[in-house]
C-alpha positions in Angstrom: 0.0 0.0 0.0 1.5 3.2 -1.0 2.1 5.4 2.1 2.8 9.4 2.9 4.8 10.9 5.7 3.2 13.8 6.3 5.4 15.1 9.4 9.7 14.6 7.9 11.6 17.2 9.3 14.6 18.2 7.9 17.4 21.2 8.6 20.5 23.0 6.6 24.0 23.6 8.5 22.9 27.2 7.9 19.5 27.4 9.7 20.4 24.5 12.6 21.3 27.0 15.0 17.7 27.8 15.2 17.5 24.6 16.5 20.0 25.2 20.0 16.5 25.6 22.4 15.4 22.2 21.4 18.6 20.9 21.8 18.6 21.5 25.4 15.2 19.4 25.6 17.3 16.5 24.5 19.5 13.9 25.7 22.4 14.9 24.6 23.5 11.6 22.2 19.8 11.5 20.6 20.1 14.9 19.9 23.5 14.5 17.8 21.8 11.4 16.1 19.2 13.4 15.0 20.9 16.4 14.1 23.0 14.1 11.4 19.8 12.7 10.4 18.0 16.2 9.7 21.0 17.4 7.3 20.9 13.9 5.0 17.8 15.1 2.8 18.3 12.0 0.1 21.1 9.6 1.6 20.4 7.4 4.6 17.0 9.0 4.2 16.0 7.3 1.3 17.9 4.2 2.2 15.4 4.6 5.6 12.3 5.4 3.3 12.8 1.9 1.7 13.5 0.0 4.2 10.6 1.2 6.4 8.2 0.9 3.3 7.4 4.4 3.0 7.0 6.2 -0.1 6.8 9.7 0.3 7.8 11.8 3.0 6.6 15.8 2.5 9.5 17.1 4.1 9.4 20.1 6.3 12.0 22.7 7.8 12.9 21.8 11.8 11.4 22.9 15.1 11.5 26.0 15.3 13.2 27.0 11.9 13.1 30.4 10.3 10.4 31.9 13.0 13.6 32.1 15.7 15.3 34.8 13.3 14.6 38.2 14.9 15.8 40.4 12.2 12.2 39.8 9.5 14.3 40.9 6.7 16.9 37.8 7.7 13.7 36.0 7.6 12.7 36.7 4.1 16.4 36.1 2.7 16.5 32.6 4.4 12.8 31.5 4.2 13.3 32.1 0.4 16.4 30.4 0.4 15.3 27.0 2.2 12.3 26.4 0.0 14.3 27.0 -3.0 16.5 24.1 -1.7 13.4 21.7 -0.8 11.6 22.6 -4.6 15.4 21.7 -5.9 15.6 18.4 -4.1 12.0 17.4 -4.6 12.9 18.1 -8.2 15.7 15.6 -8.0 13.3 12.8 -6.6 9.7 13.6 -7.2 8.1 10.5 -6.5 9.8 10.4 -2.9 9.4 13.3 -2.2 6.8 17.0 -1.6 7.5 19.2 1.1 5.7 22.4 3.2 7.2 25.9 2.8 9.0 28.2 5.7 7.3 31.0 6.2 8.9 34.3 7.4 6.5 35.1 9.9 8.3 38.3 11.5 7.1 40.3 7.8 3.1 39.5 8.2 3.2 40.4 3.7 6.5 38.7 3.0 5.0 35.8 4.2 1.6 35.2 2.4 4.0 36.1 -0.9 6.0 33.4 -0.4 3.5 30.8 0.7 2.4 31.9 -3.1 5.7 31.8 -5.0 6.2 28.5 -2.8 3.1 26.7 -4.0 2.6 28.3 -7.2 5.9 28.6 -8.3 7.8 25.9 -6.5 5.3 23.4 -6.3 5.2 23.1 -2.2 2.1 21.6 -0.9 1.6 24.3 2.3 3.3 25.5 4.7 4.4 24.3 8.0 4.5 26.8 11.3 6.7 26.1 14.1 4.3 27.6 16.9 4.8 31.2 17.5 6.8 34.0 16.3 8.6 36.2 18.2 5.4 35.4 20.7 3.2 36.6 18.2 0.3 33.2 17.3 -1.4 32.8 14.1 -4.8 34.1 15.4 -3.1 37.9 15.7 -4.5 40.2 13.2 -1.3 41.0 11.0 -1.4 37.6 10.1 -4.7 37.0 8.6 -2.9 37.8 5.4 -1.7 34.3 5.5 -4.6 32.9 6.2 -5.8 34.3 3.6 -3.2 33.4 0.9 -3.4 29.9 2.0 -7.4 30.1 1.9 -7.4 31.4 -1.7 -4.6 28.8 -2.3 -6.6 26.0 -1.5 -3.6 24.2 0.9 -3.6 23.5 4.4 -0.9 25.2 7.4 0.5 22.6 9.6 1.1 23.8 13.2 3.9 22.0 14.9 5.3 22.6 18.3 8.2 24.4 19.5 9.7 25.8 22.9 7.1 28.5 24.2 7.4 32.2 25.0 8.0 31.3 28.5 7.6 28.5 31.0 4.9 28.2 32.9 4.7 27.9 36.5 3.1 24.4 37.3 6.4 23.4 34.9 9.0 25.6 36.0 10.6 22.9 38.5 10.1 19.9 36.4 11.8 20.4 33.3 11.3 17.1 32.1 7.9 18.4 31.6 9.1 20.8 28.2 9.3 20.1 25.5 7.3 17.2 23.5 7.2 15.4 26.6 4.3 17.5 27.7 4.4 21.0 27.1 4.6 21.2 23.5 1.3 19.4 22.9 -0.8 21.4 25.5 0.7 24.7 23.7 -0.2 23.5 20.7 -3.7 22.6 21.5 -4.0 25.5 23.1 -2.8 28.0 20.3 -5.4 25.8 18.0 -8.3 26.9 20.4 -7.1 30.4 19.6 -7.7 30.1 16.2 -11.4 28.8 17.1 -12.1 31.5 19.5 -10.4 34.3 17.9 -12.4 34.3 14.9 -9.8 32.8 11.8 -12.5 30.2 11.0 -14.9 32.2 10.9 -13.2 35.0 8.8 -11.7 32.1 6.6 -14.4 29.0 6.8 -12.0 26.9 4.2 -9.5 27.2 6.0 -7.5 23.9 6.5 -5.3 23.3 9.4 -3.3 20.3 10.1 -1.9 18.9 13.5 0.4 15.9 14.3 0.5 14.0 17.2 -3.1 12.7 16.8 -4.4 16.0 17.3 -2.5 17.3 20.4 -5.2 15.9 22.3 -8.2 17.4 21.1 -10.1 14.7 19.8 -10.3 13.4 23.0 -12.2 16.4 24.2 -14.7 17.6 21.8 -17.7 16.7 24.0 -16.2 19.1 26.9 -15.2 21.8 24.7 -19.0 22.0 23.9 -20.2 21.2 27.1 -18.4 23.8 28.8 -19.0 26.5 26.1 -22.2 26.2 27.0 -21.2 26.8 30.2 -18.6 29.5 30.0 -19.1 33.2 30.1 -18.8 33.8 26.3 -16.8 37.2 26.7 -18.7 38.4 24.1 -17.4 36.2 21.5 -19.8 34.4 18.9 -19.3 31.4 17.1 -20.9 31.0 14.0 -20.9 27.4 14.1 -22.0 26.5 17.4 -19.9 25.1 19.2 -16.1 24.6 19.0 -16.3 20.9 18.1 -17.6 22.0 14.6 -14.5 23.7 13.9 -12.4 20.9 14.8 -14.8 19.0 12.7 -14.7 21.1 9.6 -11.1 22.6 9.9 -9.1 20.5 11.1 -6.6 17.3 10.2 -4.6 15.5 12.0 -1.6 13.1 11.8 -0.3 10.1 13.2 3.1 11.4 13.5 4.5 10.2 16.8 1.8 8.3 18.3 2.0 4.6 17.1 -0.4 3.7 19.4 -4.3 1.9 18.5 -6.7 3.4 20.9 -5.7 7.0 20.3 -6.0 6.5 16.5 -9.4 4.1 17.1 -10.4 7.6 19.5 -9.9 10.2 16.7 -11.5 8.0 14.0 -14.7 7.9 16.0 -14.7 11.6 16.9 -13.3 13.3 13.5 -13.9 10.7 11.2 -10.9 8.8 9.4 -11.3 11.5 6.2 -9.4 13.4 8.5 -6.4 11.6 9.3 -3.1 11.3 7.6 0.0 9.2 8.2 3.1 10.7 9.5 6.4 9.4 11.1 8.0 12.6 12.9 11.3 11.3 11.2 14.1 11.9 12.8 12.7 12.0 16.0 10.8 8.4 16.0 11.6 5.6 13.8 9.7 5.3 10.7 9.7 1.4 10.4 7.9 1.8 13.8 5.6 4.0 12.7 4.7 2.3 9.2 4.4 -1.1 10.9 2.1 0.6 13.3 -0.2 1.6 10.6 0.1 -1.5 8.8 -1.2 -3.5 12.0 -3.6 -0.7 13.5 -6.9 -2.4 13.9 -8.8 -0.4 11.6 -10.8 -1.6 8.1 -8.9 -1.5 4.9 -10.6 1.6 3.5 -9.5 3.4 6.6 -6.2 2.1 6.3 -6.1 3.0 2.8 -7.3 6.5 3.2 -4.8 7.4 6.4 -2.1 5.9 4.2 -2.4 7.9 1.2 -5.5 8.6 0.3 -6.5 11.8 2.4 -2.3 13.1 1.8 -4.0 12.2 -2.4 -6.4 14.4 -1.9 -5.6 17.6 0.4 -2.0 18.1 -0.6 -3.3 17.5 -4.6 -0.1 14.9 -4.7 
């Protein structure tokens, strides 16, 4: 069965630096392994890819990548740069291979121009966001440019964690706590609520978003989300569909990527529907025989398995 990674990371020598917060996060020998990993794009990678039977990976810029420049016109230059290199390589191996663009993120404008030279240009599928920027989270104003870009596009923006603004409290004296441990996913969640509640769904009903991890929890709590809504003192805040479920419903995909595990995927079946969910391996970072065998043995019908393979990657990404 042909099968997409949806959630390959990948890094330069010039933008890994970005990458020194994470690198704290890690032990210090898994780190260095992945590190060499992220800078093979088509060596041991492909050798992996075959091995593992996976056939496509859409390969995507590391945690947190071009959003930890704090100079925006650095941003442009590099963002640029990078996707030029990912349409060059997927060029080289196009039937291995599709990838999301970097986005400068500091230059609100720069960005949505590039998430258009990148798709229609370069032929890249999306983009992928590293969290926030400089603090700022894609529900501010100045970036519903992008938002709408990617609307008019037609392709989805994948939101991946990375180290938050700060730490907070209940985690400040158990460190083991940041990171993808724990943190990253409750951030993550969290900033996709802010997207529900700050209106970019309802400015941009198309839009698609796409999380990995199984959703960052939140198709395990879309009964609560509406139960408590109805609960909550709105703050003045309307939402056109409802409740916040029907956003996750309508706006959201999710990926496997790092979770090789059958009742979380059997959970987000039943509560988003398996239209909705894509395969991913979070290669380097977990072991993509692991995660393909995973699929291959989930307890789930054919048509599902079929669809979360390839299938819904087909049709969203247009590969």
């Amino acid at each position: 069965m042909r099968t997409i990674g949806l959630e390959e990371h990948f890094v330069t020598e010039e933008l890994a630096g970005y990458g020194a917060g994470t690198s704290t996060i890690a032990a210090p020998a898994v780190w260095a392994e992945a590190s060499r990993k992220l800078l093979d794009l088509t060596g041991e990678r492909l050798a992996a890819m075959d091995a593992a039977g996976l056939d496509v990976q859409v390969l995507s810029l590391n945690s947190p990548g071009i959003q930890a420049e704090r100079d925006p016109s650095v941003a442009v230059t590099r963002a640029a740069a990078v996707n030029d290199l990912l349409a060059a390589t997927i060029a080289q191996h196009p039937t291995r291979f599709a990838g999301f663009a970097a986005l400068p993120l500091q230059d609100p404008q720069a960005a949505a121009k590039e998430l258009e030279r990148a798709v229609t240009q370069l032929g890249l599928r999306g983009a992928l966001v590293n969290a926030h920027t400089q603090g700022r989270y894609l529900d501010d104003p100045a970036l519903r440019v992008v938002w709408e870009y990617a609307s008019g596009l037609d392709v989805p923006l994948y939101l991946h964690p990375a180290n938050g603004v700060d730490t907070p409290h209940v985690l400040a004296d158990h460190p083991v706590l940041t990171g993808p441990m724990w943190s990253w996913g409750c951030d993550t969640a969290a900033h996709t609520l802010r997207l529900i509640f700050g209106g970019v769904f309802d400015e941009f009903p198309d839009a698609k978003l796409l999380l990995g991890h199984m959703g960052e929890g939140l198709p395990f709590v879309l009964w609560r989300l509406d139960s408590r809504w109805a609960f909550h003192d709105h703050h003045g805040i309307d939402l056109a569909r409802g409740n916040p479920s029907e956003y996750l419903r309508h706006n959201l995909y999710i990926t496997t990527s790092g979770v090789c595990d059958a009742p979380p995927l059997l959970c987000s079946i039943l509560a988003l529907g398996a239209d909705r969910i894509l395969f991913g391996t979070d290669y380097p970072f977990e072991d993509m025989a692991t995660a393909t065998a995973f699929l291959a043995a989930a307890p789930i019908s054919e048509a599902d398995r079929a669809k979360i393979a390839h299938g819904n990657a087909e049709r969203l990404l247009k590969l």
